[in-house]
C-alpha positions as CSV (number, residue, x, y, z in Angstrom):
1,X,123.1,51.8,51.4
2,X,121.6,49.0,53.7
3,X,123.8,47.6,56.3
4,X,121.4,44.6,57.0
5,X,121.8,45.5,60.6
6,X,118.3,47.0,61.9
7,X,117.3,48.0,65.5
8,X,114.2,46.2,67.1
9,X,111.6,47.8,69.9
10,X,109.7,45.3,71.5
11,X,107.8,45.2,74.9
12,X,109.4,42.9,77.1
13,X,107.2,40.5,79.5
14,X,107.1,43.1,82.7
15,X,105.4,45.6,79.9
16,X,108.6,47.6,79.6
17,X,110.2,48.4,75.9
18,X,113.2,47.6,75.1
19,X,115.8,47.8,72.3
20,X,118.3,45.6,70.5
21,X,120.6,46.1,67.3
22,X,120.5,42.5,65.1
23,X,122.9,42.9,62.9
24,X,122.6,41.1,59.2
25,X,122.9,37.0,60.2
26,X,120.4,37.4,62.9
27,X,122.6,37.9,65.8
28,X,122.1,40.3,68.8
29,X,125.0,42.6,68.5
30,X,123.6,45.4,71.0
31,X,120.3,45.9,73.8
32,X,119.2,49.0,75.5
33,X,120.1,47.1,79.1
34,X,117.3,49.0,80.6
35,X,113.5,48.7,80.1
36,X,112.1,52.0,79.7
37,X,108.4,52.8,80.0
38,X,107.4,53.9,76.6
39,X,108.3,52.7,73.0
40,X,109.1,56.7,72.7
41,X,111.5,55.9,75.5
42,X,113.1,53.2,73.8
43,X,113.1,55.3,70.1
44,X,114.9,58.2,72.0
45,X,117.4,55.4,73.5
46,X,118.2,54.2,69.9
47,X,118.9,58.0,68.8
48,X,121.1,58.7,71.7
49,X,123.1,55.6,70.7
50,X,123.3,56.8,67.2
51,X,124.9,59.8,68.1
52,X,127.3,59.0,70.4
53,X,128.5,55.7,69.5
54,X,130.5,57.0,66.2
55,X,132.3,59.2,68.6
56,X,133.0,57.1,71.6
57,X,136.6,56.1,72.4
58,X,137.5,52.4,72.6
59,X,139.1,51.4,76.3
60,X,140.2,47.8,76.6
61,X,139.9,47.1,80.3
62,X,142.4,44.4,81.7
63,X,142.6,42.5,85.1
């Protein structure tokens, strides 16, 4: 079943891909933060998120 949420590769304007996770109402929930210098770069930046985000622990920072 379909989340609505997709990711997006795109080349930014230096020629680098990029990333980002829209989720169902448009919004940008996520970005890869880092151009990379392929769109295989930036599809094997999506599937390292993928895998280790369902795992990753939670840490609220405070001042």
């Amino acid at each position: 079943m379909s989340t609505g949420q997709r990711f997006e590769i795109f080349e930014d304007r230096a020629g680098e891909w990029r990333w980002r996770l829209v989720a169902a109402n448009g919004n940008i929930i996520a970005d890869s933060g880092e151009g990379y210098s392929s769109k295989q770069g930036a599809k094997r930046g999506i599937q390292s998120v993928k895998r280790g985000a369902a795992d990753a622990a939670v840490e609220v920072l405070e001042d």
